[in-house]
LUMMAR-514724 format. One line per field, with one value per atom (N, C-alpha, C, CB): residue in three letters; z, y, x; residue number from 1; atom name. Coordinates in pm, 1 decimal. Atoms other than C-alpha are relative to their C-alpha. Glycine has a CB too. Layout:
<sites>
resn = c(ALA  ...)
c3 = c(Z  ...)
c2 = c(Y  ...)
c1 = c(X  ...)
resi = c(NUM  ...)
name = c(CA  ...)
</sites>
This chain:
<sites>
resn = c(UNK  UNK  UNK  UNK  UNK  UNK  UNK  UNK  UNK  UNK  UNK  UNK  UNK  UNK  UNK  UNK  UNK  UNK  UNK  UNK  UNK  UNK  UNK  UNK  UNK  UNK  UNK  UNK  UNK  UNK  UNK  UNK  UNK  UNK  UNK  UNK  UNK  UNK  UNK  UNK  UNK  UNK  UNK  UNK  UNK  UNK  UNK  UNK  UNK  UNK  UNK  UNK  UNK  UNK  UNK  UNK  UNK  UNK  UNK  UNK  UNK  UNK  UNK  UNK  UNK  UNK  UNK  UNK  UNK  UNK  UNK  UNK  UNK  UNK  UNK  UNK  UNK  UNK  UNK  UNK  UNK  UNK  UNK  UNK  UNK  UNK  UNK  UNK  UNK  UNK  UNK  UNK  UNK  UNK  UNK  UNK  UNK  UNK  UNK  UNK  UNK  UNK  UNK  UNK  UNK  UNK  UNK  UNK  UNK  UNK  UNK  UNK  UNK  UNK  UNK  UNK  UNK  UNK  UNK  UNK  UNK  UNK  UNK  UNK  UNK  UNK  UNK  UNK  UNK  UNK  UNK  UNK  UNK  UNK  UNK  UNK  UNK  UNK  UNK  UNK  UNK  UNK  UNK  UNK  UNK  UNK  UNK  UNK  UNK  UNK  UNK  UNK  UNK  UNK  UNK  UNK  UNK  UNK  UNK  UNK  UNK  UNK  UNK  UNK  UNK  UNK  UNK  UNK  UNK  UNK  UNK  UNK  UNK  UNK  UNK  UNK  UNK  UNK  UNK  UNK  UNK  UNK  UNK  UNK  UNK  UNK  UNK  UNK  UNK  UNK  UNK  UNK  UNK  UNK  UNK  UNK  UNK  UNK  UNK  UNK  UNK  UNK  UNK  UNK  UNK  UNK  UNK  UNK  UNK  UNK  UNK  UNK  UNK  UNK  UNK  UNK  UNK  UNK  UNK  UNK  UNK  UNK  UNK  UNK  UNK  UNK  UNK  UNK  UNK  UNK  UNK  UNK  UNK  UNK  UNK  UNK  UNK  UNK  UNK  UNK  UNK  UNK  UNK  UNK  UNK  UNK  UNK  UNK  UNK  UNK  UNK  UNK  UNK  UNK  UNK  UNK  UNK  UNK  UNK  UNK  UNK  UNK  UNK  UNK  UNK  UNK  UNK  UNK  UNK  UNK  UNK  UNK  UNK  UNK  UNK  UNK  UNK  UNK  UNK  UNK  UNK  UNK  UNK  UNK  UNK  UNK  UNK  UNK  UNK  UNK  UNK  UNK  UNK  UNK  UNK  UNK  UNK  UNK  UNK  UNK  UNK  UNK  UNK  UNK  UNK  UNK  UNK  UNK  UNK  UNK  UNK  UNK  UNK  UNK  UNK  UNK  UNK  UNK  UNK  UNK  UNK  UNK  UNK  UNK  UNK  UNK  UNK  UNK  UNK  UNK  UNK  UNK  UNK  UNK  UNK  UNK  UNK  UNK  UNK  UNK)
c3 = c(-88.8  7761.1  132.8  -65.5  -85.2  8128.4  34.1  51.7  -31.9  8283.7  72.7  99.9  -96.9  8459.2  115.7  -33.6  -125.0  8784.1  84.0  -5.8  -112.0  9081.4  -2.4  137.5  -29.2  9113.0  -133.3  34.9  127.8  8770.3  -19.3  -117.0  65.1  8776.5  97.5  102.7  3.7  8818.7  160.8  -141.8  -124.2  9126.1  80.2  51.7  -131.3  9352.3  59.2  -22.9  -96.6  9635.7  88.1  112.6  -140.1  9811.7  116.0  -6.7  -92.5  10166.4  41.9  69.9  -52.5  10337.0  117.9  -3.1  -128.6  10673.3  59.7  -20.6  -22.6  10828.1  116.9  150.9  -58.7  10935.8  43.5  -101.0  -77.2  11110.6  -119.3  84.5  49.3  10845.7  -157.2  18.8  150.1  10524.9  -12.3  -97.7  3.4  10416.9  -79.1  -126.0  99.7  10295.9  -8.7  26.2  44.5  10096.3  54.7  -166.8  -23.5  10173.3  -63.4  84.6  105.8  10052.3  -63.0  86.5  38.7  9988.9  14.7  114.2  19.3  9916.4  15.2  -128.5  41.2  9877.4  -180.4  100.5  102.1  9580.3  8.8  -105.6  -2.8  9545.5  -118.8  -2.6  37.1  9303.0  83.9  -64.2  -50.8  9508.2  169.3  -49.5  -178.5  9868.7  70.1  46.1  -62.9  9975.8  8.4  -88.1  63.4  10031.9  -80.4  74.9  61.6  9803.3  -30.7  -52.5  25.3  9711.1  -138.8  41.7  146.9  9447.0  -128.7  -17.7  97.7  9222.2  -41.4  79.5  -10.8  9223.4  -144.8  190.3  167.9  8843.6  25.6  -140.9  -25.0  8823.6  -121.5  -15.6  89.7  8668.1  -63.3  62.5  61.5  8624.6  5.2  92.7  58.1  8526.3  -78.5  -96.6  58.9  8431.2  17.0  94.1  11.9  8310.5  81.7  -131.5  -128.6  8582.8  -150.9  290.0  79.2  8244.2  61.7  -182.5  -9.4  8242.8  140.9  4.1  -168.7  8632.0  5.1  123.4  -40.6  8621.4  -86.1  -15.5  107.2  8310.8  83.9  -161.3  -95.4  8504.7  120.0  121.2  -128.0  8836.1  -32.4  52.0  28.1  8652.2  -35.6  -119.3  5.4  8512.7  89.5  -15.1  -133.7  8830.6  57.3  121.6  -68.5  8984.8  -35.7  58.7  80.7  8719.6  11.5  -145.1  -3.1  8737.7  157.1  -39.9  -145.7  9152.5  -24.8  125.7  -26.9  9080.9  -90.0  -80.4  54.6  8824.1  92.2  -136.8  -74.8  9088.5  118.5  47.6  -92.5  9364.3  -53.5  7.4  63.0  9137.1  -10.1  -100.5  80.9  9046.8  183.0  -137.7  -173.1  9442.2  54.5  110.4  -14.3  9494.1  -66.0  -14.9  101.3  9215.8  90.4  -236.3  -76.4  9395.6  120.5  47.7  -152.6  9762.4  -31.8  106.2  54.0  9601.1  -36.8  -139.5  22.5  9425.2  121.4  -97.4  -148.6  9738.6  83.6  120.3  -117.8  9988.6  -124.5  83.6  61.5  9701.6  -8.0  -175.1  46.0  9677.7  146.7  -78.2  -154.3  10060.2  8.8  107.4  -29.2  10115.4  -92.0  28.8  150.7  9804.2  23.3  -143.4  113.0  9744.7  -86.3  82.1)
c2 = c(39.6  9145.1  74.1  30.0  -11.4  9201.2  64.6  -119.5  -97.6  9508.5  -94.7  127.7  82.1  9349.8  65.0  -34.7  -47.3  9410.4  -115.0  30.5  84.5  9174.8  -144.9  95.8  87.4  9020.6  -81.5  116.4  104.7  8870.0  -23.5  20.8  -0.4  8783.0  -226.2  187.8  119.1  8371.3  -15.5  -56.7  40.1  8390.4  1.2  101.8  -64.4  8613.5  -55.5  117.0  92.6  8417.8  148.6  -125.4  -68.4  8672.0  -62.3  -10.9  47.7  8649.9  53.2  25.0  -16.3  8608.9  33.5  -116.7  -36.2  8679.7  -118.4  136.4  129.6  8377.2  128.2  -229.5  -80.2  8550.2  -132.2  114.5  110.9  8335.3  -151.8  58.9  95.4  8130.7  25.9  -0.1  -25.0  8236.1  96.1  70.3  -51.7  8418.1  191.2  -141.8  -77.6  8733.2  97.0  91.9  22.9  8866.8  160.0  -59.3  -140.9  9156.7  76.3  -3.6  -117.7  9425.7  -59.1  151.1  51.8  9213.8  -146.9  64.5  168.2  8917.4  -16.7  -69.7  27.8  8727.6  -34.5  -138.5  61.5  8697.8  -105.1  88.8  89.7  8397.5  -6.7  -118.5  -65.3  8554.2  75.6  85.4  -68.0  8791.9  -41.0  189.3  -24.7  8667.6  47.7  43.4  -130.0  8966.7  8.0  125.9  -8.0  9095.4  78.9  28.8  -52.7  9290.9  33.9  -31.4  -17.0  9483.9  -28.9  108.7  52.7  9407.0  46.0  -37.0  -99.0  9686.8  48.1  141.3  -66.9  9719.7  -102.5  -32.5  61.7  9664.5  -104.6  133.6  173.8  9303.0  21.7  -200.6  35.7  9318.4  -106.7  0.8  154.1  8946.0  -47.9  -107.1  9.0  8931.0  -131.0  119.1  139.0  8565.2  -50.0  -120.0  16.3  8544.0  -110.5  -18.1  149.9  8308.2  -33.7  91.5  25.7  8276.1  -165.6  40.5  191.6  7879.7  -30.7  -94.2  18.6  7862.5  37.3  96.1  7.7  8011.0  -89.1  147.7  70.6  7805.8  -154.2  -9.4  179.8  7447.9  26.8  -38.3  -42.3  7624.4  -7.6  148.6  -1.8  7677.2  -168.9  108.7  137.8  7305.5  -31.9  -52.5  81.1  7158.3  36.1  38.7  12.8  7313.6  -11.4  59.8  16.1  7299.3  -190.0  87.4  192.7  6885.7  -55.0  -84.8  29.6  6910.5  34.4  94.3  -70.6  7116.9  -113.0  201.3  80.7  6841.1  -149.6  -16.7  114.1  6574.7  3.1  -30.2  -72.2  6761.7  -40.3  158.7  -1.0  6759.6  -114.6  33.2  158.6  6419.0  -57.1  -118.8  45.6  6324.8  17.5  119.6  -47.5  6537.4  -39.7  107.4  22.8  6431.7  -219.6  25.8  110.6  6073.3  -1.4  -30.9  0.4  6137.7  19.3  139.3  -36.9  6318.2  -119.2  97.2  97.9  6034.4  -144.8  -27.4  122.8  5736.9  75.1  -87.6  -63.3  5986.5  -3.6  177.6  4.0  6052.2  -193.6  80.0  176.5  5627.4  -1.6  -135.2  13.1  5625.1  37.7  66.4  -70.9  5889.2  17.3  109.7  -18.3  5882.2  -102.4  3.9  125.2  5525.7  -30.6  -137.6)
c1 = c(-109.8  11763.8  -14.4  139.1  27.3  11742.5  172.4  -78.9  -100.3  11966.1  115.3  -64.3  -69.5  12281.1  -0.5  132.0  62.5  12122.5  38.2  -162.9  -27.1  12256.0  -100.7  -25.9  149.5  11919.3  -34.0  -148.3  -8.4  11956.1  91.9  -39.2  -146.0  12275.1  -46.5  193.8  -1.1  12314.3  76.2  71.3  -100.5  12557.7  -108.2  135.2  82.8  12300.7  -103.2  -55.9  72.4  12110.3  -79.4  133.1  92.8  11822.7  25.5  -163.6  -3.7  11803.8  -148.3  122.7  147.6  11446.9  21.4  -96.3  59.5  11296.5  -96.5  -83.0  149.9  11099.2  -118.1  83.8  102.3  10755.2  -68.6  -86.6  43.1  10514.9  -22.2  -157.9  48.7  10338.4  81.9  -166.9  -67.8  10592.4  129.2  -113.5  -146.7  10883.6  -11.5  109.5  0.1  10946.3  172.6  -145.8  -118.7  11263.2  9.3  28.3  -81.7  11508.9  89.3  60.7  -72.3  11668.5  127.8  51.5  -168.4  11991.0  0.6  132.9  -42.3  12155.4  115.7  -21.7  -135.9  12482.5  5.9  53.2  3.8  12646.7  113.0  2.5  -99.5  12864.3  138.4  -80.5  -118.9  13089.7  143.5  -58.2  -118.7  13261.1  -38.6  9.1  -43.8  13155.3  -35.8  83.7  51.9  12985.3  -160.7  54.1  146.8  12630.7  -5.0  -106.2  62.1  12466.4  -151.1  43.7  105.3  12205.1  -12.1  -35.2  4.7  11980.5  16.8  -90.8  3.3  12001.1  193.6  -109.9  -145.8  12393.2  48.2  106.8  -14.3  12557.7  112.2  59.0  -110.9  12773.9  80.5  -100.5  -136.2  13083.2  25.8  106.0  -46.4  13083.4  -130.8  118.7  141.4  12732.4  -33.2  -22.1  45.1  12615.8  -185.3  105.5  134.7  12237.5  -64.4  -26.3  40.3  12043.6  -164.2  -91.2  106.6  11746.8  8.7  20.5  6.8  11899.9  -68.2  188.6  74.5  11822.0  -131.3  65.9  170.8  11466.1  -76.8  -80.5  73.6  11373.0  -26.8  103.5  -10.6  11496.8  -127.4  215.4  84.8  11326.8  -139.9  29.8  123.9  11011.8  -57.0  -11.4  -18.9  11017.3  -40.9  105.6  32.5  11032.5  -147.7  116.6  102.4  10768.4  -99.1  -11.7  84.0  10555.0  -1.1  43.3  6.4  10629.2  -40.4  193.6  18.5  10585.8  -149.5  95.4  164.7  10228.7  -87.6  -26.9  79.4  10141.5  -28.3  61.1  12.9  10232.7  -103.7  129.0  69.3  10055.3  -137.7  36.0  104.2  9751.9  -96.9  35.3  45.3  9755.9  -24.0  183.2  4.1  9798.4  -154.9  113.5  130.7  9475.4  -103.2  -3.6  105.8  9261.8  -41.0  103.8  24.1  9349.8  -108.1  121.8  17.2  9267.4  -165.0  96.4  162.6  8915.6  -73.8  -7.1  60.4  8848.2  -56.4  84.3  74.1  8854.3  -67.9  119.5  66.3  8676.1  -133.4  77.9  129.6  8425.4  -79.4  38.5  33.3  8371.4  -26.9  146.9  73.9  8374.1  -109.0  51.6  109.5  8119.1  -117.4  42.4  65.1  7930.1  -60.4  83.1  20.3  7812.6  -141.4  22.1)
resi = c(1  1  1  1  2  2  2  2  3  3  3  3  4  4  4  4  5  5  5  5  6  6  6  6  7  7  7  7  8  8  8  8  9  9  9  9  10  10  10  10  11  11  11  11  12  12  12  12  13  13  13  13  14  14  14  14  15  15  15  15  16  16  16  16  17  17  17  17  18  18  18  18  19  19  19  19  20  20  20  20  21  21  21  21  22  22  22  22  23  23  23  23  24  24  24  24  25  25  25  25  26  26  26  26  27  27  27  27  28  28  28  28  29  29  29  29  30  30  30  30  31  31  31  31  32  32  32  32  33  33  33  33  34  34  34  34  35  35  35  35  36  36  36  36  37  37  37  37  38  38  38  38  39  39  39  39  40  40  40  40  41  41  41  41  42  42  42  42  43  43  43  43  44  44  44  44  45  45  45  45  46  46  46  46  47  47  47  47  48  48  48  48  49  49  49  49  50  50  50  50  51  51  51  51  52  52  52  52  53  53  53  53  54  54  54  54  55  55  55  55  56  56  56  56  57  57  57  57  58  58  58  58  59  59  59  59  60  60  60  60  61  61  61  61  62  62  62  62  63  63  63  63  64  64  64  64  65  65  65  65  66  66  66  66  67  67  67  67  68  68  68  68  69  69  69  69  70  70  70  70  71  71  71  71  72  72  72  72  73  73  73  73  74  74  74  74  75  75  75  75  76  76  76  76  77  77  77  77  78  78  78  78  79  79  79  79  80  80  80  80  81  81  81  81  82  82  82  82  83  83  83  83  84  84  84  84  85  85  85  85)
name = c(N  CA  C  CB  N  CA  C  CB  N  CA  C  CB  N  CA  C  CB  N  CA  C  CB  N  CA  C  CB  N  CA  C  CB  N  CA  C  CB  N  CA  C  CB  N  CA  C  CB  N  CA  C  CB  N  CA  C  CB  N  CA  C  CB  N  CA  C  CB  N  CA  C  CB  N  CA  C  CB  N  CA  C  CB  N  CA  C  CB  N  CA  C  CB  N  CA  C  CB  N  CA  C  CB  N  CA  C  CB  N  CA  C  CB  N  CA  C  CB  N  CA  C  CB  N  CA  C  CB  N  CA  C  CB  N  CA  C  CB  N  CA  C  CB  N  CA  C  CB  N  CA  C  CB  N  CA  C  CB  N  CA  C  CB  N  CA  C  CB  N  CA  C  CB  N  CA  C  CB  N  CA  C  CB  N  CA  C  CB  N  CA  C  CB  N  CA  C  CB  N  CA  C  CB  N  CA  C  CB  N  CA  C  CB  N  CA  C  CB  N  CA  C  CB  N  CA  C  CB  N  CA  C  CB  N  CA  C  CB  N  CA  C  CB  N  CA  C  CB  N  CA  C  CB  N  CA  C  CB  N  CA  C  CB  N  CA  C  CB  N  CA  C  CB  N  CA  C  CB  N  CA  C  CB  N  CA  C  CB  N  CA  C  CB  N  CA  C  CB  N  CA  C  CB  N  CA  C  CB  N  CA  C  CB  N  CA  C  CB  N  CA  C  CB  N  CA  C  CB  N  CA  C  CB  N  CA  C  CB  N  CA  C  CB  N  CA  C  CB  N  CA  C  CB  N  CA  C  CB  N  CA  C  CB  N  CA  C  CB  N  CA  C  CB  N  CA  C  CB  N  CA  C  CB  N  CA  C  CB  N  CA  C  CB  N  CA  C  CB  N  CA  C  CB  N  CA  C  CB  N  CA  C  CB  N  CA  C  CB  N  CA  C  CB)
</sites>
């Protein structure tokens, strides 16, 4: 079981940094429980496991990386028939 630490708590939304070509995260977040920011390490009173949320989260992108895949394996294939013959 995972400490009730902010950062696992279901409410808590990180906040990033846009850098040129990507993102990177910061010391704090909101939580949408109480409204406020927070850091990530601070103990939640009203502590609600986000497991269900990373499980769905993982899902998806696991079904976007298979679509991605399949997109690519396409595009490979007609350039290989073009250039190939």
């Amino acid at each position: 079981m995972k400490s009730k630490f902010c950062r696992f708590c279901a409410f808590y939304i990180p906040y990033y940094h846009k850098l040129n070509s990507s993102y990177a995260r910061q010391n704090h977040g909101f939580c949408c429980k109480h409204k406020n920011s927070q850091t990530p390490y601070e103990h939640c009173e009203d502590f609600k496991s986000n497991e269900e949320k990373e499980k769905r989260r993982e899902e998806k992108l696991l079904a976007d990386l298979e679509s991605s895949l399949t997109s690519i394996n396409e595009i490979s294939q007609i350039l290989r028939e073009r250039y190939y013959k």
